[in-house]
Every structure is written in structure tokens, then in C-alpha cells.
PyMOL Python script that loads the backbone (N, CA, C, O; Angstrom):
from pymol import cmd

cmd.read_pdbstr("""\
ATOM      1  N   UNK A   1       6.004  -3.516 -11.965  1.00  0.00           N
ATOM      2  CA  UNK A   1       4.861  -2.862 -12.565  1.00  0.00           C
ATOM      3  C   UNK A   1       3.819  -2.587 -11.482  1.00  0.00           C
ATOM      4  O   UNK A   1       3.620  -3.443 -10.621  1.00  0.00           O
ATOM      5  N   UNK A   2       3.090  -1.341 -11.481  1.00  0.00           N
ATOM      6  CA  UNK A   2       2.099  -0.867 -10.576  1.00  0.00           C
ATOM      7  C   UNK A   2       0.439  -1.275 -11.382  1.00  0.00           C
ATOM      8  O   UNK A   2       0.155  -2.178 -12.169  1.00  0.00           O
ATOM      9  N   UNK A   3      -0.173  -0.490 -10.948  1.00  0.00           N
ATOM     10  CA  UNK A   3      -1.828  -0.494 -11.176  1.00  0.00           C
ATOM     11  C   UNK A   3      -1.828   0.499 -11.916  1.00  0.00           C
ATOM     12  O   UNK A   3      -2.771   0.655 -12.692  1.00  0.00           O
ATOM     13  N   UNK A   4      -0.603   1.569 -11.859  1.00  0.00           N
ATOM     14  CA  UNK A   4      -0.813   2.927 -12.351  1.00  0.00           C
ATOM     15  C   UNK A   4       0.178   2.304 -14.519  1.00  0.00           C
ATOM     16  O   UNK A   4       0.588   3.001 -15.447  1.00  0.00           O
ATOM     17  N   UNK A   5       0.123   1.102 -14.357  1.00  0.00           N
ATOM     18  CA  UNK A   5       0.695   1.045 -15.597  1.00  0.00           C
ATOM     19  C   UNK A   5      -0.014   0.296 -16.409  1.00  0.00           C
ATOM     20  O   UNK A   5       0.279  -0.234 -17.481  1.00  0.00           O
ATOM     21  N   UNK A   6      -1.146   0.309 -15.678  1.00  0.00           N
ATOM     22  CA  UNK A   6      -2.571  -1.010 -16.880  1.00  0.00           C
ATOM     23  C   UNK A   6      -3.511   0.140 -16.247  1.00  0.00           C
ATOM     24  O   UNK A   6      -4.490  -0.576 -16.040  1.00  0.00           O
ATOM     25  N   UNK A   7      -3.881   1.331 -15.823  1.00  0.00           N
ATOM     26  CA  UNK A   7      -4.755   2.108 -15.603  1.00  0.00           C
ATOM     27  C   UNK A   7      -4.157   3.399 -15.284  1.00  0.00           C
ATOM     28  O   UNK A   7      -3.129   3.543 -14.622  1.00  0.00           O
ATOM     29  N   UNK A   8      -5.182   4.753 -16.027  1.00  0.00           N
ATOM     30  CA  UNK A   8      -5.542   5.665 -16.036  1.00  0.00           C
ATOM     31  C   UNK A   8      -5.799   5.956 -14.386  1.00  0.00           C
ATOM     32  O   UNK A   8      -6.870   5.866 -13.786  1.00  0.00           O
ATOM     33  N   UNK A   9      -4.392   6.358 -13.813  1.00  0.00           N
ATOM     34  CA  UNK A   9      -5.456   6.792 -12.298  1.00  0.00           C
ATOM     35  C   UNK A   9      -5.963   8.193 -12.340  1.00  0.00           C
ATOM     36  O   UNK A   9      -6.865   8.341 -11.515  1.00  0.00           O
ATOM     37  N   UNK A  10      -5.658   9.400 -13.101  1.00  0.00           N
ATOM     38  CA  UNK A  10      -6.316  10.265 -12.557  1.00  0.00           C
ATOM     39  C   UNK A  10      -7.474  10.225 -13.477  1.00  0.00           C
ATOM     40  O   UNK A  10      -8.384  11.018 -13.238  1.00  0.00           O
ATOM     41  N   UNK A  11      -7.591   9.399 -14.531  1.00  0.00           N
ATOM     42  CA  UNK A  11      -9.074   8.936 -14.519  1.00  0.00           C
ATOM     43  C   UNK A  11     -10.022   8.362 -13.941  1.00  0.00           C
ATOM     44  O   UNK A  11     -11.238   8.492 -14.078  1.00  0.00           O
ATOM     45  N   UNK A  12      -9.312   7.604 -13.169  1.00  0.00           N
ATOM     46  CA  UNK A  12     -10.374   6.498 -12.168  1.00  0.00           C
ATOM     47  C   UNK A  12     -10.321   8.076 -10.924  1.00  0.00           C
ATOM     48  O   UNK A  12     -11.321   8.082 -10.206  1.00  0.00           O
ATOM     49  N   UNK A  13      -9.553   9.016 -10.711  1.00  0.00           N
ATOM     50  CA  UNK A  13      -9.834   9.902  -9.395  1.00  0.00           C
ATOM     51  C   UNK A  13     -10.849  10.901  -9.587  1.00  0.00           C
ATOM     52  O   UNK A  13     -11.297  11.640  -8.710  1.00  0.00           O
ATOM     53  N   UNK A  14     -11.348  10.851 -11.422  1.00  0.00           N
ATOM     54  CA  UNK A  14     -12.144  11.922 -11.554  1.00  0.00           C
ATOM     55  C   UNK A  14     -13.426  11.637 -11.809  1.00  0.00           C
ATOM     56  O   UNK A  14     -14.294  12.143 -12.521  1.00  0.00           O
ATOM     57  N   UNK A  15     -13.350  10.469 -10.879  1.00  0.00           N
ATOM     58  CA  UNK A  15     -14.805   9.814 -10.779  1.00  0.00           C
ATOM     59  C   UNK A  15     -15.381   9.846  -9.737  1.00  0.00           C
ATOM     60  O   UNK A  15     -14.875   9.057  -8.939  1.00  0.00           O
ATOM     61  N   UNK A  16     -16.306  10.448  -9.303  1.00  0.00           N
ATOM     62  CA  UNK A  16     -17.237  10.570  -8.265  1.00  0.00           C
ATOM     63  C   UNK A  16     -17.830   9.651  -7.398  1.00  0.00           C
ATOM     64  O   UNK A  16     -18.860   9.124  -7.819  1.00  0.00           O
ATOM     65  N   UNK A  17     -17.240   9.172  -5.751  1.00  0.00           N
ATOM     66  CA  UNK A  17     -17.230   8.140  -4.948  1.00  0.00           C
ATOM     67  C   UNK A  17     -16.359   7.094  -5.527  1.00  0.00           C
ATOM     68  O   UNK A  17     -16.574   5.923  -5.216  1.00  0.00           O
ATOM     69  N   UNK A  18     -15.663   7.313  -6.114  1.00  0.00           N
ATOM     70  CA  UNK A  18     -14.181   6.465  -6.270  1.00  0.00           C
ATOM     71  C   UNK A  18     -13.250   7.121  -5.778  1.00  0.00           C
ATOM     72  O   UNK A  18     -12.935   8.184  -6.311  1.00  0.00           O
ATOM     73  N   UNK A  19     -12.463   6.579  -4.448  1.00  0.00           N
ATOM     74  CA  UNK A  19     -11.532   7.204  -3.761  1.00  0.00           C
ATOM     75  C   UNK A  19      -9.974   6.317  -4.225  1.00  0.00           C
ATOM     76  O   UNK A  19      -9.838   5.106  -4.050  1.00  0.00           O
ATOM     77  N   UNK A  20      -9.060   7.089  -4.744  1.00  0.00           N
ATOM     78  CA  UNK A  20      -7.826   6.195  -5.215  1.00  0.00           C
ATOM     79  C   UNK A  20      -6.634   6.762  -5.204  1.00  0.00           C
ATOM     80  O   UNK A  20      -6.318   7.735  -5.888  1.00  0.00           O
ATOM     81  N   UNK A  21      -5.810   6.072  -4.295  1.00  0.00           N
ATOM     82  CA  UNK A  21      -4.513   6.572  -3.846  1.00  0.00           C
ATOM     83  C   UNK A  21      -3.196   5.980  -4.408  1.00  0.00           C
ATOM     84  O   UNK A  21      -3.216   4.754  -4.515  1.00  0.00           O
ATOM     85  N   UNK A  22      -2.234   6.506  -4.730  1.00  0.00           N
ATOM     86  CA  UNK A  22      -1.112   5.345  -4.918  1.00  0.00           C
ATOM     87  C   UNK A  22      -0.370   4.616  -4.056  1.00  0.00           C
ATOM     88  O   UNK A  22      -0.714   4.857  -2.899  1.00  0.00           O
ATOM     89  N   UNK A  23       0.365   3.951  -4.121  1.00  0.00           N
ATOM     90  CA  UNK A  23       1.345   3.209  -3.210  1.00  0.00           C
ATOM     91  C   UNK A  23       1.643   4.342  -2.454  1.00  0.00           C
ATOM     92  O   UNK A  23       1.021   4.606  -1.425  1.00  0.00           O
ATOM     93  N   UNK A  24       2.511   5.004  -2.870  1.00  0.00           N
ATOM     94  CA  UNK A  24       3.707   6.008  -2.774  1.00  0.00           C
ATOM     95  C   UNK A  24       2.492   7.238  -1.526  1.00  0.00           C
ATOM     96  O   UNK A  24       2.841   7.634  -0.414  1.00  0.00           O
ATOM     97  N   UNK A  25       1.447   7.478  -2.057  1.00  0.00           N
ATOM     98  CA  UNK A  25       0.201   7.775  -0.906  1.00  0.00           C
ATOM     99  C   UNK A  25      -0.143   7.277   0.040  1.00  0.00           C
ATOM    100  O   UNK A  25      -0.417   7.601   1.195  1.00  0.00           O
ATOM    101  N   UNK A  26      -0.108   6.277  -0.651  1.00  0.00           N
ATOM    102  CA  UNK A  26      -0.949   4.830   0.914  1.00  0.00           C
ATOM    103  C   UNK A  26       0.619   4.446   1.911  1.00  0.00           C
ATOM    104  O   UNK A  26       0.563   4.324   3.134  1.00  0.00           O
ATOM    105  N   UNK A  27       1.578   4.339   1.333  1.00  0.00           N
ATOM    106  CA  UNK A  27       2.578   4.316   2.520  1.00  0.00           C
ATOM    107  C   UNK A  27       3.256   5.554   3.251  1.00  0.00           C
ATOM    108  O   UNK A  27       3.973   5.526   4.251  1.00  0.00           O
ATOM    109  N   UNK A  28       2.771   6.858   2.353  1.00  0.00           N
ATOM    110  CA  UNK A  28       2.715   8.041   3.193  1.00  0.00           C
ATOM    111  C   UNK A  28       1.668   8.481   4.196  1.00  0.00           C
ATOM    112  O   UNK A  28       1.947   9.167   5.179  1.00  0.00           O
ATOM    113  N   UNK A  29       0.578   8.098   3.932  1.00  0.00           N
ATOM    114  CA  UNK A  29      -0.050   8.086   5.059  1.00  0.00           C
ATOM    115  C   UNK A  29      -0.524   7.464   6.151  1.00  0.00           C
ATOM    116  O   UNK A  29      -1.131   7.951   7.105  1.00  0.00           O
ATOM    117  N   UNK A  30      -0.069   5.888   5.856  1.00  0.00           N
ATOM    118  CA  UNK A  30      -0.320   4.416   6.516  1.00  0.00           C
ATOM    119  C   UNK A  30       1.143   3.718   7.219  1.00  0.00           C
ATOM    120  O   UNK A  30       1.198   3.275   8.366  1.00  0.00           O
ATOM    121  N   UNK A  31       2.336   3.742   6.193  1.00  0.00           N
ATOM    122  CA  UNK A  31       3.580   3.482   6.346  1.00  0.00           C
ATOM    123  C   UNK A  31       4.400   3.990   7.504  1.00  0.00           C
ATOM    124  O   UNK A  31       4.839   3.397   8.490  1.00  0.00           O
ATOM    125  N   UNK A  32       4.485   5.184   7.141  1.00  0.00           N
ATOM    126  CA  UNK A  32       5.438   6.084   7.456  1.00  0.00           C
ATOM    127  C   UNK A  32       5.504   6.509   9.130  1.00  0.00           C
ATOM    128  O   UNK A  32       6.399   6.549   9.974  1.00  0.00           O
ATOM    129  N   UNK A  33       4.040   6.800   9.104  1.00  0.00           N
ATOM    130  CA  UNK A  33       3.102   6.991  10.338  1.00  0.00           C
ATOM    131  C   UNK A  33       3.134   6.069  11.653  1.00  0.00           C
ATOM    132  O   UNK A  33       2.891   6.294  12.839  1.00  0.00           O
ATOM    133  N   UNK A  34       3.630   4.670  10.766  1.00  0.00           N
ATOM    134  CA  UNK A  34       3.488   3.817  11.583  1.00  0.00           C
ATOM    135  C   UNK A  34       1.991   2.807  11.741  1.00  0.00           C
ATOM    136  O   UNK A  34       2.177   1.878  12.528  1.00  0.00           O
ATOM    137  N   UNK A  35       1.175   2.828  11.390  1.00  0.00           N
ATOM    138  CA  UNK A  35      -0.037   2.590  11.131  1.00  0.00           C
ATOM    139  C   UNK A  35      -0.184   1.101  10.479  1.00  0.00           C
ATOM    140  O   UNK A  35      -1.225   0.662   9.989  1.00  0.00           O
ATOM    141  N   UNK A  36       0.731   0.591  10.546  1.00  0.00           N
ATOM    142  CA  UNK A  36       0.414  -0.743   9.800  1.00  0.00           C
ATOM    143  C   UNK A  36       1.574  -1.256  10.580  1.00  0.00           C
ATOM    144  O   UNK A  36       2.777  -1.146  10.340  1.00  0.00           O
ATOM    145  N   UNK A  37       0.850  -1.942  11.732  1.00  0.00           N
ATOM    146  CA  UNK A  37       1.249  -2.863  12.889  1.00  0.00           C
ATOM    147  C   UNK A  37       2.000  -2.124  13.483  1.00  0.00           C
ATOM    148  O   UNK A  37       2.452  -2.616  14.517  1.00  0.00           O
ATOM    149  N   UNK A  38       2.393  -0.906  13.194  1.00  0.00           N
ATOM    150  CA  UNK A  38       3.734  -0.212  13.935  1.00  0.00           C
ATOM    151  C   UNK A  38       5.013  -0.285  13.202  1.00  0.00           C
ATOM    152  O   UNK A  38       5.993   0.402  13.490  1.00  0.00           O
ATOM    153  N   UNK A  39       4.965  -1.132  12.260  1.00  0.00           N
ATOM    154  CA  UNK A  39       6.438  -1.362  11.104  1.00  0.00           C
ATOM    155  C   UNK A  39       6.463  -0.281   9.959  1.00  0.00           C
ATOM    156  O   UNK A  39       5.600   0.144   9.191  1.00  0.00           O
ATOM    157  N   UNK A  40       7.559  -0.055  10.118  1.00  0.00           N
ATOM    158  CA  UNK A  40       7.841   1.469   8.862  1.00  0.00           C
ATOM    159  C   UNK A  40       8.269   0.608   7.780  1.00  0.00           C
ATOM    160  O   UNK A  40       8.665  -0.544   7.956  1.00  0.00           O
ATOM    161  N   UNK A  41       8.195   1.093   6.837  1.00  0.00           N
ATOM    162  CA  UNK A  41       9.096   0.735   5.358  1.00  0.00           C
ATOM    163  C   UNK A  41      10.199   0.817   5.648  1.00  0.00           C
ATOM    164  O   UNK A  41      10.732   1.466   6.547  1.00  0.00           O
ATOM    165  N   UNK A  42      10.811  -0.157   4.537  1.00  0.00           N
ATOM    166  CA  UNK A  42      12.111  -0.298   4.466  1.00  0.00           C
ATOM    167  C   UNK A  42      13.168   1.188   4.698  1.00  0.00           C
ATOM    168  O   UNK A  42      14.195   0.661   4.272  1.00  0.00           O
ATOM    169  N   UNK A  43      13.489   2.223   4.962  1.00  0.00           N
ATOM    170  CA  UNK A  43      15.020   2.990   5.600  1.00  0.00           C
ATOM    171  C   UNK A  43      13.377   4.237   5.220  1.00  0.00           C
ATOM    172  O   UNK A  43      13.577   5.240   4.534  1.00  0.00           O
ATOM    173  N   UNK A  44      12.345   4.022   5.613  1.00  0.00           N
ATOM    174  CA  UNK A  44      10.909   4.973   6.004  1.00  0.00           C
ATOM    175  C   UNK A  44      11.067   5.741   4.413  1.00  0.00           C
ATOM    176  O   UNK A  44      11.083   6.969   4.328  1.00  0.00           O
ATOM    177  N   UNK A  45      11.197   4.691   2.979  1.00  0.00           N
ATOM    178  CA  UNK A  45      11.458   5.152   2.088  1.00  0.00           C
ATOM    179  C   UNK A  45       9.807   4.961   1.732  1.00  0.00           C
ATOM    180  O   UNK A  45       9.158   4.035   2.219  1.00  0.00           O
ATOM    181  N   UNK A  46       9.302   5.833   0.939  1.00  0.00           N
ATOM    182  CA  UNK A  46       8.147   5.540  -0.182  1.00  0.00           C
ATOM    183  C   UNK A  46       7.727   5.460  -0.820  1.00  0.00           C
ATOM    184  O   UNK A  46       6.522   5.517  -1.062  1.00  0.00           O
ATOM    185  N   UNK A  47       9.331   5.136  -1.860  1.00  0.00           N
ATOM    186  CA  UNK A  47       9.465   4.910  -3.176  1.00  0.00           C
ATOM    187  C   UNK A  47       9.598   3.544  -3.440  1.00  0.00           C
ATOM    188  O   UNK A  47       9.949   3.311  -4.596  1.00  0.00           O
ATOM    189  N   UNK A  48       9.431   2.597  -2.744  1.00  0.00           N
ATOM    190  CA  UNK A  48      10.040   0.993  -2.858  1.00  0.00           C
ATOM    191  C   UNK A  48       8.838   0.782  -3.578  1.00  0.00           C
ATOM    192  O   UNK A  48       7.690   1.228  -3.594  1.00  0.00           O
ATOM    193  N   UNK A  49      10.032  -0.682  -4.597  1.00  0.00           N
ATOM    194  CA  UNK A  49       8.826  -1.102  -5.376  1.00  0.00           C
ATOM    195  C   UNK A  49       9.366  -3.036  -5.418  1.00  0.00           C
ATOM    196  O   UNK A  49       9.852  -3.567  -4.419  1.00  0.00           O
ATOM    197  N   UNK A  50       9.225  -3.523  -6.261  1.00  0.00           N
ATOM    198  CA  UNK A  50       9.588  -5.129  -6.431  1.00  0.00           C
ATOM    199  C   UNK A  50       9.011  -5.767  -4.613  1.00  0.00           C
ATOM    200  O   UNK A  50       8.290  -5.400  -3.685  1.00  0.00           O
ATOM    201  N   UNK A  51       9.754  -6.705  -4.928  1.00  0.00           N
ATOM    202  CA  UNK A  51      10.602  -7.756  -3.913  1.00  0.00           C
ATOM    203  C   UNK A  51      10.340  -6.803  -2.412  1.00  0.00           C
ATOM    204  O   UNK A  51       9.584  -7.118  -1.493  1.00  0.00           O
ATOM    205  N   UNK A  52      11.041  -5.807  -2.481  1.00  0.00           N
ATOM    206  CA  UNK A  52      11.229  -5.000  -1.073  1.00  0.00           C
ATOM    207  C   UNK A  52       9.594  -4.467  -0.842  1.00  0.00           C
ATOM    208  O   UNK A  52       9.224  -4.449   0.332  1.00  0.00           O
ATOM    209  N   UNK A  53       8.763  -4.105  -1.722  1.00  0.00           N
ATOM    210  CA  UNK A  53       7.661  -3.564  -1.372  1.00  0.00           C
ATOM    211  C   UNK A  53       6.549  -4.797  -0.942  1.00  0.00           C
ATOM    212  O   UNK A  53       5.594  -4.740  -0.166  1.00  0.00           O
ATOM    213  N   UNK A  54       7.080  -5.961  -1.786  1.00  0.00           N
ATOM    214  CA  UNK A  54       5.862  -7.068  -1.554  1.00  0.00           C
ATOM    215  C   UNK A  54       6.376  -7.627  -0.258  1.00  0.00           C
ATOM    216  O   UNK A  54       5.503  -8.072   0.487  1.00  0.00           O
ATOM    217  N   UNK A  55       7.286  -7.676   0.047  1.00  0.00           N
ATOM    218  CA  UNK A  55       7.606  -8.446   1.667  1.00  0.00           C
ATOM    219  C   UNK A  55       7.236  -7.185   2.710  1.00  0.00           C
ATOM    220  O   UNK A  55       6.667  -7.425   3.775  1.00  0.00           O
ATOM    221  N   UNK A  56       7.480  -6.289   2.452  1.00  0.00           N
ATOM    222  CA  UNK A  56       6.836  -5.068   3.193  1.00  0.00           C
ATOM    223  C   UNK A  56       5.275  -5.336   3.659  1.00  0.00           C
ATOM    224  O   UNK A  56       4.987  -5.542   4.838  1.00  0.00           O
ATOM    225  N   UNK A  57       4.457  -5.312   2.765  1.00  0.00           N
ATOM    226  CA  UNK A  57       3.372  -5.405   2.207  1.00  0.00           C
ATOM    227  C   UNK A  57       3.173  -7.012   3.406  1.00  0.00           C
ATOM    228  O   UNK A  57       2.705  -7.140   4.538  1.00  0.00           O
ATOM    229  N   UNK A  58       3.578  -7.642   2.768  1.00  0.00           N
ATOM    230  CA  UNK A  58       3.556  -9.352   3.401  1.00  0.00           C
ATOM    231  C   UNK A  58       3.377  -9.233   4.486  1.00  0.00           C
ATOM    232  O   UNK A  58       2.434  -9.837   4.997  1.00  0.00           O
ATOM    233  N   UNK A  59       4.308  -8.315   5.345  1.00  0.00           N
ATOM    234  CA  UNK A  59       4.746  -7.952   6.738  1.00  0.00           C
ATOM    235  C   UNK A  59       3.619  -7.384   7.358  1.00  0.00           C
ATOM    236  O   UNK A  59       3.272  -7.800   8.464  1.00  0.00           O
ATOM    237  N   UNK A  60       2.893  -6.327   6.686  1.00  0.00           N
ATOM    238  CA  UNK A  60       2.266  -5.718   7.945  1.00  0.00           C
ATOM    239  C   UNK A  60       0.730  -5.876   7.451  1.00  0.00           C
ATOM    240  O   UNK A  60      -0.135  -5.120   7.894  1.00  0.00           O
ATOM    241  N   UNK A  61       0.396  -7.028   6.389  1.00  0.00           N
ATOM    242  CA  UNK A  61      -0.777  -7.206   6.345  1.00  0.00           C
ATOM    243  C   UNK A  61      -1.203  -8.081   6.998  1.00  0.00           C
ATOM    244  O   UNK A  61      -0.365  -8.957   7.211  1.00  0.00           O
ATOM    245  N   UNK A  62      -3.017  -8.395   7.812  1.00  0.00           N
ATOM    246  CA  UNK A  62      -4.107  -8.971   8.353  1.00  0.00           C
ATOM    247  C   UNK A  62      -4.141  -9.817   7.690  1.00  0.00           C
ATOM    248  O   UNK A  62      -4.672  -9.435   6.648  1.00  0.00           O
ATOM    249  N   UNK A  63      -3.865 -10.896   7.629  1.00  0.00           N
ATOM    250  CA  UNK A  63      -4.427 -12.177   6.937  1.00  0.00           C
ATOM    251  C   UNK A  63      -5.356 -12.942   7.977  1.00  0.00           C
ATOM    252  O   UNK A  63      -5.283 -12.972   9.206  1.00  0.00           O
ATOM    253  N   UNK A  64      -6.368 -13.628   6.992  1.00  0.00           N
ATOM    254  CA  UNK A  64      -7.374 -14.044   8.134  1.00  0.00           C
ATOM    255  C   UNK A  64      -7.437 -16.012   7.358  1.00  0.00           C
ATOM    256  O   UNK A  64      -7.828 -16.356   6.242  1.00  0.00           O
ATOM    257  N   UNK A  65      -6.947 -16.794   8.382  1.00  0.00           N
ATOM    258  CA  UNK A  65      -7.076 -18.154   8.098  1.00  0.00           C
ATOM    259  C   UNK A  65      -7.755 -18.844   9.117  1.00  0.00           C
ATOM    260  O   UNK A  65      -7.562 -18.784  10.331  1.00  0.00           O
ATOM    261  N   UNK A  66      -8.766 -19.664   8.331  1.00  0.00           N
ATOM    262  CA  UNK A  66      -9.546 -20.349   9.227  1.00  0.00           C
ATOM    263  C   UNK A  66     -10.382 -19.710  10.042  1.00  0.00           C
ATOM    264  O   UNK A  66     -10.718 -20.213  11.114  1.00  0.00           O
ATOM    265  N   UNK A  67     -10.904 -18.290   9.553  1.00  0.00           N
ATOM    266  CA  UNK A  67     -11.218 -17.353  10.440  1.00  0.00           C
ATOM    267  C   UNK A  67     -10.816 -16.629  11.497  1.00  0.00           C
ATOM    268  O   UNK A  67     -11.377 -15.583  11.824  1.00  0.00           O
ATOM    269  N   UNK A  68      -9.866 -17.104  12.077  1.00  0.00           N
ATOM    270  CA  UNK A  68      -8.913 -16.276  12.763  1.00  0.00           C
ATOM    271  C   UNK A  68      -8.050 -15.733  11.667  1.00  0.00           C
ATOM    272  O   UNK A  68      -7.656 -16.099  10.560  1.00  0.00           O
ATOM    273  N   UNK A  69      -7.872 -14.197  12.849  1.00  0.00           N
ATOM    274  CA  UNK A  69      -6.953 -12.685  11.796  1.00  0.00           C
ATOM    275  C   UNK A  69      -5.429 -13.319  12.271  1.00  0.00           C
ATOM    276  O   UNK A  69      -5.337 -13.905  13.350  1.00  0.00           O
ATOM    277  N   UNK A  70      -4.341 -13.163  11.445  1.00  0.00           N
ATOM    278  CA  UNK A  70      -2.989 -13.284  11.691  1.00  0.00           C
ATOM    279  C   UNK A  70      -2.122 -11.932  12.001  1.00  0.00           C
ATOM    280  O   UNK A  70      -0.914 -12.011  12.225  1.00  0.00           O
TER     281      UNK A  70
END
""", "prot")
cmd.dss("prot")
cmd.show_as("cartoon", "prot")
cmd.util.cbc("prot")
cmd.orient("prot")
């Protein structure tokens, strides 16, 4: 399940200074590119969802512990 299945996104887009992209957006323009640590999606797909998208996700996010970024 997405964000886009407990919310109205092109309602939340037709709101003024609310900027809102989908997955399937945000790893086309962040993913794909290379832009997030340099790691592509899984076979540079940008349809992944479950399991494969959250370890994706896991992978090339900033976590910050103890104040130091990871």
C-alpha cells in the first residue's frame, strides 16, 4: 500500500505551496539519475513496491544517529 491509497494526491497537488510527487516520480528523478548515494533501483525499475522498494529506500537513505549522518 502507498500514500496514494489513504490520500487524494491530485488533491493534495491542487493546493497551493504543497509540492507532491509519487514514488514512481521521486525515483524518476532521484533514483534513476543516480542521486541517492549513486545506487539505482533495483534492474533501474520505477515501479517497485513491497520488500524490494523498502530495502531500496533503507539503502540509500541519511540516517543520522547520535548526531552523526550514516
Amino acid at each position: 500500500m502507498g500514500f496514494e491509497d489513504f490520500f487524494d494526491i491530485e488533491l493534495l497537488k491542487s493546493h497551493k505551496g504543497l509540492n507532491v510527487i509519487t514514488m514512481k516520480e521521486f525515483l524518476e528523478r532521484e533514483g534513476i539519475t543516480g542521486n541517492l548515494k549513486g545506487i539505482f533501483p533495483p534492474n533501474n525499475n520505477t515501479d517497485i513496491t513491497g520488500n524490494k522498494l523498502w530495502k531500496y529506500l533503507e539503502e540509500v537513505s541519511v540516517i543520522a544517529v547520535d548526531d552523526e549522518y550514516c
